[in-house]
Each structure stands twice: as C-alpha cells, then as structure tokens.
N, C-alpha and C positions, 0 to 999 in steps of 0.2 A: 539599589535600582528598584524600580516600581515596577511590578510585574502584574498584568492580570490574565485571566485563565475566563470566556465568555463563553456561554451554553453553546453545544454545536447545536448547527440549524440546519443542515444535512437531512434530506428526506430519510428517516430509519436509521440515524446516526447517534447513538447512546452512551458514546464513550464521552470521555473530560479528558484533557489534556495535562494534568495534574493528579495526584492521589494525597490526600490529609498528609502521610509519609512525606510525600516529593514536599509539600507546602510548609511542612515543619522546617526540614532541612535549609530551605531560602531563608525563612523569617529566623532563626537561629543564628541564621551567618547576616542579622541589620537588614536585611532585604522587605519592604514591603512589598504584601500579596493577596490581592483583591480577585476574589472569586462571586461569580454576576451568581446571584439565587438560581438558585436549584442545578446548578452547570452539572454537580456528581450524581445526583438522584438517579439518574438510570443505570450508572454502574454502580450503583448500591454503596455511594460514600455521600449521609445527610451533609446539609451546611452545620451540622452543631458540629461535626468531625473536622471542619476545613476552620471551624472557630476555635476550639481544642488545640491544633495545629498555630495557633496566631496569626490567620487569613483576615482577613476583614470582607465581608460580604456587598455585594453592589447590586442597585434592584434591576441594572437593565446592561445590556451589551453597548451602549451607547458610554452609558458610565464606565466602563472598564477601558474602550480606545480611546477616552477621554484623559483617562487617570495614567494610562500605564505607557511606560519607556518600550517595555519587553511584551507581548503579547505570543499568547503560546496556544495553538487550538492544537485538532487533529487534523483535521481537515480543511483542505483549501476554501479562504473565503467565496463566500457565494455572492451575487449579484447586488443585496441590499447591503451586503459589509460593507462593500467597495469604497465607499463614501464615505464611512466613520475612519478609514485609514491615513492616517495623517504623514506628512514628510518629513522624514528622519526615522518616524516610530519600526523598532524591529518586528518583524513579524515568522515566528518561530513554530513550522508544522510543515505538513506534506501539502507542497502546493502542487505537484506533475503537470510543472508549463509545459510542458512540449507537446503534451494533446493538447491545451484547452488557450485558444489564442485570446478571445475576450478577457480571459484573467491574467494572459500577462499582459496584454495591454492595458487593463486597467491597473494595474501594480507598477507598470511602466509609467504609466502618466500621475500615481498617487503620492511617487516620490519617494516611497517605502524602504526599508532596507529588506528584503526578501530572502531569507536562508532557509534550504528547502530542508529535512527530514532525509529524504530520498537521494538527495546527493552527496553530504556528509560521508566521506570516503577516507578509510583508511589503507597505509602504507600497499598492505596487502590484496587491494584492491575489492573488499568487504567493507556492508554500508551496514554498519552498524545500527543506525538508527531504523532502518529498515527491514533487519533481521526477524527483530520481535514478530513484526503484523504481516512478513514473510510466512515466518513459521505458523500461527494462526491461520493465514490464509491456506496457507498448503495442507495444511490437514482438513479444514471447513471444504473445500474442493473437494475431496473424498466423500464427506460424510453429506454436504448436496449433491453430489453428485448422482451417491450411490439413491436417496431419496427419488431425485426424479427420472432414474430407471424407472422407477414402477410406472408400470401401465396408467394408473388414474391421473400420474402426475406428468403425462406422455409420452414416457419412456416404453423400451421393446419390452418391459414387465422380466427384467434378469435380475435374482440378487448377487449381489455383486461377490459375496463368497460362495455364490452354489451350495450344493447339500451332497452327501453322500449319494454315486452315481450320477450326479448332475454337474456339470463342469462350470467353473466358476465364470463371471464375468472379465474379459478383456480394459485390461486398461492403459491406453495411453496418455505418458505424461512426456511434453516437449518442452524440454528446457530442465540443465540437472543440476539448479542453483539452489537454495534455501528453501522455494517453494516447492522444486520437482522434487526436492528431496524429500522434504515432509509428507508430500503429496503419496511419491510412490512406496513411503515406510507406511504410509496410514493403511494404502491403500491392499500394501501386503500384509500385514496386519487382520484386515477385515477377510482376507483369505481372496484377494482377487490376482488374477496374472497379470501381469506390471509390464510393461516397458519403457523404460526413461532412456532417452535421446538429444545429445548433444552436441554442439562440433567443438565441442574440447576435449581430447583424446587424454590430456592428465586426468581431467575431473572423470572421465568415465571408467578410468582403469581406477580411481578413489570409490566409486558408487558400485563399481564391482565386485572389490574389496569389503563394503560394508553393509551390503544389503543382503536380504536375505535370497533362500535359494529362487523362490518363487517370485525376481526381477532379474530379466534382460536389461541388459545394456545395448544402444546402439547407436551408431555414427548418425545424426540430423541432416540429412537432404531431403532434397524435393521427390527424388522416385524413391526413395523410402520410407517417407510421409505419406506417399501416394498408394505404396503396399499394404502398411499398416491401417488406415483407416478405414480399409473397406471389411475389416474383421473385428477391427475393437467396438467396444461397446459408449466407453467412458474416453472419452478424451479434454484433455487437461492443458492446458496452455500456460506456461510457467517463466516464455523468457522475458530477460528484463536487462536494457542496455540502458546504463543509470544517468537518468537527465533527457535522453532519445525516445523517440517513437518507437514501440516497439517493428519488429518486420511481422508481414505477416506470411506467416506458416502454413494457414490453409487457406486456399479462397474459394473465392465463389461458387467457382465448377466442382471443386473438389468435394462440395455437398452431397452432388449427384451419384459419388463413389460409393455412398455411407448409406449404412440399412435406414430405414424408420426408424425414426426410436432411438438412434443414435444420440450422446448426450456431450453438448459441447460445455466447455467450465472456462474461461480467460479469465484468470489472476490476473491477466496485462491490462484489464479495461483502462486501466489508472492511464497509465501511458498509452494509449490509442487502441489494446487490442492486440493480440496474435493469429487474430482469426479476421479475413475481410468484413463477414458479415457482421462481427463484434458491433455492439451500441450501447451504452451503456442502461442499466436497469439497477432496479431499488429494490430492497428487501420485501417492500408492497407487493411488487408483481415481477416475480425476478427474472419469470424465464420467454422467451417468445421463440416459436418456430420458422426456420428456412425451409423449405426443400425436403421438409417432415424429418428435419434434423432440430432437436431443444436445445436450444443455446441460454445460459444461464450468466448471465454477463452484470451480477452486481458490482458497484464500484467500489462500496464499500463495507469487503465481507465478514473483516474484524468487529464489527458494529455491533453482529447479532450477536456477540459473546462479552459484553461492555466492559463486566468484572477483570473477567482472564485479560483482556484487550488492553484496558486503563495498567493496569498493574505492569503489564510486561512493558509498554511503552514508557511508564513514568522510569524502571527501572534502565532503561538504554539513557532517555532524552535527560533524564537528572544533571547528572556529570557535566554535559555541555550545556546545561541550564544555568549553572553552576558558574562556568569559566565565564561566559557573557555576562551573566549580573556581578562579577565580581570585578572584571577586568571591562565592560561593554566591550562593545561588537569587532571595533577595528583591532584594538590591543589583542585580544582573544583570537582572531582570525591568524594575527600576524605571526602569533605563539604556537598554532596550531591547525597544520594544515588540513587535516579533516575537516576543520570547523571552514577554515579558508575556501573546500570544495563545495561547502553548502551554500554557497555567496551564489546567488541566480540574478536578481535583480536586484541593486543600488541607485538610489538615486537620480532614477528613471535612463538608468545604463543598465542594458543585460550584459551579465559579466560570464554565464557561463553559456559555452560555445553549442551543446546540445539544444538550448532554446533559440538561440538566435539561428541556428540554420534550420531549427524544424520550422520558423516565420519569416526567413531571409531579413532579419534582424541585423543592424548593426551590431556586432561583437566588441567589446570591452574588456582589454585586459583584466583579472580580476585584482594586478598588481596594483594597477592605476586609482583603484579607488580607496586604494589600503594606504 
C-alpha cells in the first residue's frame, strides 16, 4: 500500500503521525511511505531519520493526497485539506465529527473512507487509540492547570500543593476515565486534594482502590457538581462518550457559584466540551475569562509535548496501521472489529450512529458498506 504521512497544519500542532520506528516497520513489510518535508521537525525526528527508515520525502501536502492510498495525520483535516481528499482515499487520525459539522460534511461529500483514532473500540469497551493522548492530556491538565492558578496568569494565586501550614489547593476532576485518572494521580502527586467523580459506581470503587490517600471518590450529579464547585480551585473536565457530544456538566449559571480565579481545563473541547461556556482555544492564546472564572479550553493539548506525543501515538496507531496496508480497509475491518468501530464515514454514508444523530444525519449500517 502507499501510505503518506503530511505536516500538521493545526494552529500550534507539532506532532507527525508517524515516527522513523513506525516508517521502518511499513517499508520492511513492501509498503511504500512518503513523508511531505519537514512533517517530523517539531517532534524532533529530521527527514534524514524518516530516509534512514526507507520513507521517501515529498516537497508539499498536495504531493502526499496525490500519491497516497492510506493517509495518516493526527489531526482532523482542516478547511484547505478538504479538497486534496480524494474518493476511495483512507483517511486514518482523529477526526471528533460529532462537534465539528463542516468536517463531516465535507468528508461526506469527498467520498473519503474516514476511520476515526477516537472510535476504534475494543471488546472491553477501551479505545485504544485514544488512551495514549488520553494519558498526555490528563496529566498536561494538572500541570496547565496548576500554571494558571497563579495570579499574573488570572488565577486566585494558590499553589496547588500548598506549603507547610498552608492548605493545598482543591481539585476537581469530572469524569474517572483515562483522563480523570491521569488528571487526579498528577494531580495528587503535585500534593493537591482531588476529587474524581463519576456515575460508574464499578469504576469508582477501582479509583478508590488505586489512588492515593489524598483522592475522594464521588457519585457525578448535578447537586454535587453544584456543592463542589463553589470550593474547588482547579476544575478538570475529563468525560468522553466515544463518537458523541460530550454533555455538559457545568453551565452557565453555575459560573456564578465559583470564586474568582477559579480555573476551568475541558479535555472534552475535541468532542464539544463538558463545560457550556467551552470554545475551543490554541496553544497561542489558550485561556479566556466567563464570569471571572479561566477557562483553558485548548483542543489540541498533546501538541505542546510533540516528542512524548508522536511516540506514544505511533506506538498504539502502528499495529492498525499495519492490518490496513496489509489487508486494505474493508478485509481489515471485516477481520477486526475495533478496526470496524473506527468506520465514521464511507463513501459519503455515515456509518456510525454518534455522528449521524449529533447532525440528524442519515445512519448507515456499518455492515452495509463492508
């Protein structure tokens, strides 16, 4: 199969969708793999590394949807892609339709085969592909977090582990998946009081079991969401209903509850937000004020760590990188149903049922196009 890998073009988007490692592994197994100049530069892998690897280099992104069967980013194409994307061609990253309707309509109308990152779901109801920049994210949450506490940065000026006689900062974290988990180990770690909140009563009597002394556990509702936030400092937004919109958890009014200074973080931006006021924000300028509450809502938080980021994704995304160029898309799906869950849009059919109801989309069985 011809595979190519194009610079992301994502405002403050640094990672590659590939590592020299991932690009050997293809070209080893017959596969050619064309990497557009300079795609690894920011996560600190040159093109001499991706030539080393037997990649072949391409001078433009146009060259690579030109050349390539398989097309692999990180990130969901953007506005000026739309048009290099050709009918039949796979298109293999995190695309999160179900916030962003312009992109599935133009993947609907481009004829694309569209498997998302983000839905690829196994047996156990864990998204593998997803875990990695899960786990990334849910610690970078903590560590921005605890940043824009500080007063210059508009925060109430708490650090967030306190000092000897000084009581630490409060931290809520909603949602006790991959990220709350990360989120609330970082954030006990840094020496802050935690509470992770969920309405899965298995998963919180597990996060009970494994976390340290200095994290509560508690059941997610609305007058307990409404208790907690008028005392925590750091609030963290972590749930994620895979292919959906997220719900959201705190709104509008519920600004009004929270001190000054109070510091919101949504992990959820990808899929719409867990927070009403949520909009999405860039590495440039990440944070904006409601209600003199700091909301920090970048979409793409894996980004600012390009190295750690690239690495841990090429190590999930390989494998199924793997099964597609050996078997292409439909053999592969049919073989394997995780891969099967990743089918979003085909051939201008949405096939899975999350995006077509967050747009009142016609739904496609995903059998039907297999």
């Amino acid at each position: 199969m011809v595979i190519a890998v194009p610079t992301e073009i994502k405002t403050s988007e640094n990672r590659v969708a590939l590592t020299p490692a991932g690009a050997l592994e293809l070209t080893k197994r017959g596969h050619e793999v064309y990497i557009q100049k300079g795609a690894g530069e920011n996560s600190g892998f040159p093109d001499s590394e991706y030539i080393g690897a037997g990649a072949k280099i391409l001078p433009t992104a146009k060259d690579c949807f030109d050349k390539a069967e398989m097309i692999m980013k990180v990130k969901e194409p953007i506005e000026s892609e739309y048009k290099l994307i050709r009918k039949d061609q796979l298109v293999f990253t995190y695309f999160h339709f179900a916030s962003h309707e312009p992109l599935t309509k133009a993947m609907i109308e481009s004829q694309a085969v569209c498997l998302a990152y983000e839905t690829v779901e196994l047996p156990d109801r864990s998204l593998p592909l997803l875990v990695p920049m899960s786990e990334v994210a849910g610690r970078m949450a903590v560590q921005e977090g605890a940043k824009f506490l500080e007063k210059p940065m508009g925060g109430i000026g708490i650090l967030l582990g306190g000092v000897p006689g000084v009581q630490p900062a409060k931290v809520l974290v909603l949602g006790g998946g991959i990220v709350g988990k990360e989120a609330a180990k970082m954030a006990a770690g840094l020496g802050g009081t935690v509470t992770i909140m969920d309405v899965n009563l298995n998963r919180l009597r597990y996060l009970e079991d494994v976390m340290p002394a200095n994290v509560d556990t508690m059941y997610s509702n609305e007058l307990n969401i409404r208790r907690l936030i008028t005392s925590h400092d750091l609030i963290i937004g972590a749930v994620l209903i895979p292919g959906a919109k997220a719900p959201h958890l705190i709104t509008r009014d519920m600004l009004k509850e929270m001190r000054p200074g109070t510091v919101l973080v949504d992990v959820a931006v990808d899929q719409g937000g867990c927070f009403e006021t949520t909009k999405p924000t860039t590495h440039d300028d990440p944070t904006y004020v409601v209600d003199g509450v700091v909301h920090y809502c970048v979409a793409n938080m894996p980004g600012a760590v390009p190295y750690t980021s690239t690495i841990a994704l090429t190590n999930a995304t390989l494998p199924y990188a793997i099964k597609l160029a050996e078997k292409g898309w439909k053999q592969a799906c049919k073989e394997d149903n995780a891969l099967k869950l990743g089918l979003n849009v085909v051939n201008g059919k949405v096939v899975y049922k999350g995006v077509a109801d967050a747009f009142g989309l016609d739904y496609t069985d995903v059998n039907g196009v297999l």
